[in-house]
C-alpha positions in Angstrom: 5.8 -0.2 51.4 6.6 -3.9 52.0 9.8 -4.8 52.0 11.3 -6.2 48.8 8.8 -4.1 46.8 10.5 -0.9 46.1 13.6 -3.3 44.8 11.3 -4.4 42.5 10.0 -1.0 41.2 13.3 0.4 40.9 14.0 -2.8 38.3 11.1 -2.4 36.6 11.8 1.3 36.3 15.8 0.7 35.2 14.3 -2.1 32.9 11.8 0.2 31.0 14.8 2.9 31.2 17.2 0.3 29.5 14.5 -0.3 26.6 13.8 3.5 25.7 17.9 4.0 25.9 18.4 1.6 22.7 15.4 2.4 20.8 16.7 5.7 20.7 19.9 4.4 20.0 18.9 2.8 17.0 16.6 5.4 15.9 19.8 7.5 15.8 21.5 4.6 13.9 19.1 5.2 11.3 20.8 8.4 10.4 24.4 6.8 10.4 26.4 7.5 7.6 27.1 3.5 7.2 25.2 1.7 5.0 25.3 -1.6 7.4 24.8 0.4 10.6 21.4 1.9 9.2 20.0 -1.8 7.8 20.8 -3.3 11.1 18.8 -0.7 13.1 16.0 -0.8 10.5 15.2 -4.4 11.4 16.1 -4.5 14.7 13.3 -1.8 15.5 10.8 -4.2 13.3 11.8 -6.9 16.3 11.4 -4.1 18.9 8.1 -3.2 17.8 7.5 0.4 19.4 5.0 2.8 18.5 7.7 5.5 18.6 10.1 4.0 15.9 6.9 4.2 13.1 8.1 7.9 12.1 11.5 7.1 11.9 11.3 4.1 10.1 9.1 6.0 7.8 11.4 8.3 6.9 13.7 5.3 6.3 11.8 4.4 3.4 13.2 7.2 1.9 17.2 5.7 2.4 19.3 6.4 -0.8 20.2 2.3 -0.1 17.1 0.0 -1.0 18.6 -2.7 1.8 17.1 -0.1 4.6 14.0 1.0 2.7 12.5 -2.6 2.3 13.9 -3.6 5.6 11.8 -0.6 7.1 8.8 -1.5 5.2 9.2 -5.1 7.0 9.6 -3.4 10.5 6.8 -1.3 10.1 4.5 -4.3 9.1 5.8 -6.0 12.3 4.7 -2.9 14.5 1.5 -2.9 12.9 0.8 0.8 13.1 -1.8 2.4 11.1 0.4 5.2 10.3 2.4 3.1 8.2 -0.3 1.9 5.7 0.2 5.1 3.0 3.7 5.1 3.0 3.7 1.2 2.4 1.2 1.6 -0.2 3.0 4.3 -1.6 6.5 1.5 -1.4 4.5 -0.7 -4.0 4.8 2.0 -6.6 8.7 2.0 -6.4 10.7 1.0 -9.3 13.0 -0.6 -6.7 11.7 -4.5 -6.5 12.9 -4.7 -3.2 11.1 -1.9 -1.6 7.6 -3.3 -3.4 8.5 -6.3 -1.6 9.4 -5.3 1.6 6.0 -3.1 1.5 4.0 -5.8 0.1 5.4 -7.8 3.3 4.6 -4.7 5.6 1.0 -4.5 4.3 0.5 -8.1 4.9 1.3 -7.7 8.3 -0.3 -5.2 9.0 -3.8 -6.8 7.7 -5.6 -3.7 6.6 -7.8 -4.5 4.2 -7.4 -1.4 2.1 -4.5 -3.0 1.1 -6.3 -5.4 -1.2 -6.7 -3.9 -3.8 -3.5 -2.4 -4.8 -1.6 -6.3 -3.1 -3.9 -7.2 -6.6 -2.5 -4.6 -8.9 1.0 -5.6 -8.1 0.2 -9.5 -8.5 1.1 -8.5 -12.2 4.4 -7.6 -11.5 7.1 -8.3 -13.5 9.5 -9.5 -10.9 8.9 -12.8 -9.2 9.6 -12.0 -5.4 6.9 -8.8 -5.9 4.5 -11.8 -7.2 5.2 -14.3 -4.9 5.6 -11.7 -1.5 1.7 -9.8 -2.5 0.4 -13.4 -2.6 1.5 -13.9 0.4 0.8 -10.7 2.6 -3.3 -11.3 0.6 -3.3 -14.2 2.1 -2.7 -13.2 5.6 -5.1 -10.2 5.2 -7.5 -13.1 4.6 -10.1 -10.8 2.0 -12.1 -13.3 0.0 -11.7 -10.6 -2.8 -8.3 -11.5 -3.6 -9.7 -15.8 -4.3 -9.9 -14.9 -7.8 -6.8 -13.0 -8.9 -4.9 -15.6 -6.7 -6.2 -18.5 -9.1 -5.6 -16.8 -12.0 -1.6 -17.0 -10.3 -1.6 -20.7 -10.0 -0.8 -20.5 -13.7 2.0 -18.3 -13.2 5.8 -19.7 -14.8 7.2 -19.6 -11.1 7.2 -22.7 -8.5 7.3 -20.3 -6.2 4.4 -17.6 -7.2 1.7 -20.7 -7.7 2.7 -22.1 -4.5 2.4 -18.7 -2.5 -1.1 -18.3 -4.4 -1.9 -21.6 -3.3 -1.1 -21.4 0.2 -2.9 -17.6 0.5 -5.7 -19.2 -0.9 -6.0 -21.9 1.4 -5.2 -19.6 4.3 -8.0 -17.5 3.3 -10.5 -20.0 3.1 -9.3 -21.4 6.4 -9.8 -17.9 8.2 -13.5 -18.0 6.4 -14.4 -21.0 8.0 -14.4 -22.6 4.4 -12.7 -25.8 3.0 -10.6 -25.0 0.4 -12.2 -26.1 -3.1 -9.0 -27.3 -5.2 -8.5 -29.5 -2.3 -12.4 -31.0 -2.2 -13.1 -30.9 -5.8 -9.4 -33.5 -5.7 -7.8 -30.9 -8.0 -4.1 -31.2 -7.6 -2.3 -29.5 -5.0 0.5 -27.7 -6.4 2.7 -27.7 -3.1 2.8 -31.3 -3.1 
């Protein structure tokens, strides 16, 4: 073995060591009886992104406190594992707002398109954030089957719902090679 080389194994190795030590650390946070503790570990594994935290994070969804639930919806977006997508679908049925956003943000990351359909259902929700976050996560799945429910939203009464349909609308063109036809037909754009 050259010299210098098994230095740099024995790094790599404590490195990789070092990284399994706090995910499991925070996995066990998720079980802390503080409220705080289990949030923080709920997106911290989101920025960690390891296949091992999907079962624990599902089971976060679960939390008695809605500020780890949607914050483990996010995370497991982030990861991207297809494991996640039936418990987030199953998030957008909650009567907790903030867990149908955090999963509505989860199934946007995670760009399955199976998540269409049911990001449409819930573009009918009462509350604004749902609205505004299922515009958003259709527009990064990119599905041209969500263009017409997201014009329909550009009448919505909130700033904020038209201009996340807007935006997921142009975005979906854009990933269909397409120009955007409220922009060539010089209908207003209502970000600007």
């Amino acid at each position: 073995m050259p010299a210098g080389e098994g230095a740099a194994t024995d790094a790599v190795y404590a490195e990789q060591d070092s990284r399994r030590k706090k995910i499991k650390e925070l996995i066990d946070q998720l079980k802390s009886p503080y409220l705080d503790t289990r949030w923080r570990a709920a997106e911290s594994l989101g920025i960690v992104g390891d296949q091992t935290t999907v079962e624990p994070l599902i089971n976060a969804l679960h939390d008695p406190y809605v500020d780890v639930a949607w914050l483990a919806a996010k995370s497991l977006g982030s990861i991207g594992d297809a494991r996640a997508f039936e418990p987030l679908l199953q998030g957008l049925k909650s009567p907790e707002k903030w867990l149908r956003v955090g999963s509505a943000i989860g199934l946007g990351r995670l760009g399955d398109r199976r998540g269409v359909e049911p990001l449409i259902a819930v573009l009918k929700d009462v509350k604004r954030q749902v609205r505004q976050f299922a515009a958003w996560a259709l527009g990064n799945i990119g599905d041209k089957r969500a263009l017409g429910p997201l014009s329909e939203l550009l009448q919505d009464t909130e700033a904020s719902v038209r201009e996340a349909a807007a935006l997921a609308i142009r975005i979906i063109h854009q990933k269909a090679g397409e120009p955007d036809p409220h922009q060539a037909s010089g209908e207003a754009n209502p970000d600007q």
